[in-house]
N, C-alpha and C positions, 0 to 999 in steps of 0.2 A: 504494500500500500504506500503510495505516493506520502511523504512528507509534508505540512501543512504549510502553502506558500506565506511566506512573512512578511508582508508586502509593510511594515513598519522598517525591515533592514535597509530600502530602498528609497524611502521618504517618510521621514519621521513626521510631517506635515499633512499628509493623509488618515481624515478625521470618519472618512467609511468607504465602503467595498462592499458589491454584490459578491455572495457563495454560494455553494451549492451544502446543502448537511450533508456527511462524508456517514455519521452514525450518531447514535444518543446512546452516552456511554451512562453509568451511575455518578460519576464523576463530570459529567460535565458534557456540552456538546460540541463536536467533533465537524467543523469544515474545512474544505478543501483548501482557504486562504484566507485573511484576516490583516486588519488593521489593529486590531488589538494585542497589546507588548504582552506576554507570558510573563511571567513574575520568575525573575533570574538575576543572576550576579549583583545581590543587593537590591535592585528596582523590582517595585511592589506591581503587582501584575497592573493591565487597566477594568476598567468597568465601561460599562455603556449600554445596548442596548440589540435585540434581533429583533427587526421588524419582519414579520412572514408577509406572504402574498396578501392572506383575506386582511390584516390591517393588523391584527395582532400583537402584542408589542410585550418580549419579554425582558424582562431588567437582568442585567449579566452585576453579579457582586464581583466577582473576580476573574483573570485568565492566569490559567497554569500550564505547564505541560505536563503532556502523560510518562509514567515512566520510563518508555524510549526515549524518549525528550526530544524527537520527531513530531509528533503529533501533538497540537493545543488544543488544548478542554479552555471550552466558557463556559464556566459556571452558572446557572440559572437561580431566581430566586426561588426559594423553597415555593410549594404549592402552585406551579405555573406549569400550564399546557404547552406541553415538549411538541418540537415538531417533530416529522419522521425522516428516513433517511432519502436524499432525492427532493427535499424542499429549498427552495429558493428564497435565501433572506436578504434584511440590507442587515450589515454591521457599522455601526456607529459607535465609538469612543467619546467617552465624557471629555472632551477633548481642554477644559478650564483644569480639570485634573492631570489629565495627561502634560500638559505645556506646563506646570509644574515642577511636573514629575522630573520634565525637561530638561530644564533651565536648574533645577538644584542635581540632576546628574552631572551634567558639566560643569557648575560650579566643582565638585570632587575634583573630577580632573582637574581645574587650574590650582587648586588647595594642596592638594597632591605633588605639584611640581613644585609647591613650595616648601616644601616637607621630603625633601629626596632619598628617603631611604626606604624600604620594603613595606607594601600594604598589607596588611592581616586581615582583613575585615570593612563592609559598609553595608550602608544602610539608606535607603529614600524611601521617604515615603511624599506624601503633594507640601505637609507642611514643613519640613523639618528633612537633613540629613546626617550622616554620619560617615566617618571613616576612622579606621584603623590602623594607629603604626606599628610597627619592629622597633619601637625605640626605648632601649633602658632607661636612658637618663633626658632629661627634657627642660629644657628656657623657652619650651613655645611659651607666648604671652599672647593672650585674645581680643587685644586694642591691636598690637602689631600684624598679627593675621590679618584682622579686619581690615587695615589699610591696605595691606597687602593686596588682599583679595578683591577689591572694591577698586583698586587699579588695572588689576587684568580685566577685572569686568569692562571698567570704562576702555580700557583700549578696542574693544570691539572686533578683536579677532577673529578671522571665519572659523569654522568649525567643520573639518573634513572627511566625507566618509570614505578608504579609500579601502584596495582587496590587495592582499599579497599570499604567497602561497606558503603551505607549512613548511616548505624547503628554504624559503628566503625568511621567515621568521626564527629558523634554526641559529641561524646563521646571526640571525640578531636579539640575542637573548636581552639583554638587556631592557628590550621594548617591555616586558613581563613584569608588569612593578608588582601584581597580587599573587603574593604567594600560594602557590598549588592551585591556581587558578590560570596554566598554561592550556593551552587548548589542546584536546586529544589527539595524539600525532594519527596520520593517516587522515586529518579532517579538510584537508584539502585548501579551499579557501576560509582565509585568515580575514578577520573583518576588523580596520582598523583605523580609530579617532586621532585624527590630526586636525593639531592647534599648533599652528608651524610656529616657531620658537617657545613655544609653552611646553606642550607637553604632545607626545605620542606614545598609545599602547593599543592589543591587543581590546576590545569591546563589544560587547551584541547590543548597547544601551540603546535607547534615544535622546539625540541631544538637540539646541537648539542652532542654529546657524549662525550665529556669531554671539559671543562671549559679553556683543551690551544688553543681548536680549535676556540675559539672566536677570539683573538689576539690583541694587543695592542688598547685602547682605550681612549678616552679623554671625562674628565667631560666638557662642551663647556658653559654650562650657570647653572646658579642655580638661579629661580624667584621666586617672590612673587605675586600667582594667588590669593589671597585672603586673609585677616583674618588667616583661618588655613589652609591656604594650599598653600606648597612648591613644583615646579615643580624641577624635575634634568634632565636635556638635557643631551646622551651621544652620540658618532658618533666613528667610527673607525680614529683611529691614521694614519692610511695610506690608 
């Protein structure tokens, strides 16, 4: 069975898509291709909406994948009339969620390049983000970040989504800031977020297309989860 097209890899700006139901699994339902992000690497799946042919209209709480991690389940809200397999929907994305979800992914990346040593861990969700360092010992301070961060914003860098292959990513390890988080060898093409003099790495996210479109942010916390690992909490300034 065909893999579920991810038509979000392609253009994270695409807010819905006609499919076709591929199946209705217990977990959630199964089409041929989708607008809607699967909840991965940190970013919290999307929500939105299947409209069926007679006018129908079911509310999606969540998107996941299934445990191939080929195929994405949307999640239906409890007590709603499932379609069947061979029905024609629109999918639609809560899209003031999604452009959030956005805009504080890519904030990590520029946070991230400020912070250059190995990722352990993050987190997005529409209000609020997180990341995780490899760092034992730490002079982060969260007025200096914030300045920090609040100038790459303002520089307004594009944001690029480019392919390289698992043979030229070998070759550049480096690119790989989250730990055990390299992509499975044999995966062919590499799908990969360039902020040209910021930062570049390995990603499936969605992000926004240039770095002013994120907007004013504030470092909120900086902890100490461990030994060697420093968490950075960021949220939007307004």
């Amino acid at each position: 069975m065909s893999a579920t097209r991810k038509r979000f890899d392609d253009d994270a700006y695409l807010g819905s898509c006609t499919a076709t139901v591929v199946a209705v699994h217990a977990d959630g339902i199964e089409l041929d291709q989708t607008v809607c992000y699967a909840r991965s690497g940190g970013q919290a799946g999307d929500t939105g909406t299947l409209k069926l042919a007679n006018g129908a209209t079911i509310a999606l709480l969540e998107t996941v994948y299934a445990p191939d991690r080929s195929h994405i389940l949307h999640v239906p809200a409890p007590g709603t009339a499932l379609p069947e397999a061979g029905d024609i929907v629109a999918v639609t994305i809560d899209w003031e969620r999604r452009h959030r979800l956005m805009r504080l992914h890519t904030c990590l990346h520029l946070l991230g390049s400020l912070i250059p040593v190995p990722v352990t861990g993050c987190g997005i969700s529409p209000d609020s983000a997180r990341i995780d360092f490899d760092l034992p010992e730490s002079t982060l301070d969260k007025a200096v970040l914030t300045e920090q961060l609040n100038a790459l914003i303002d520089a307004d860098s594009r944001v690029q989504v480019e392919r390289i292959t698992s043979e030229q990513l070998a070759e550049q390890p480096e690119l790989v800031r989250t730990v055990g988080a390299a992509p499975p060898a044999g995966s062919g093409v590499i799908r990969i977020i360039d902020i040209p003099g910021v930062d570049r790495q390995p990603c499936g996210g969605t992000h926004v297309a240039g770095t002013g479109e994120i907007g004013a942010v504030l470092v909120t916390k900086i902890e100490k989860k461990s030994r060697t690992n420093r968490r950075v909490v960021v949220q939007f300034a307004a």
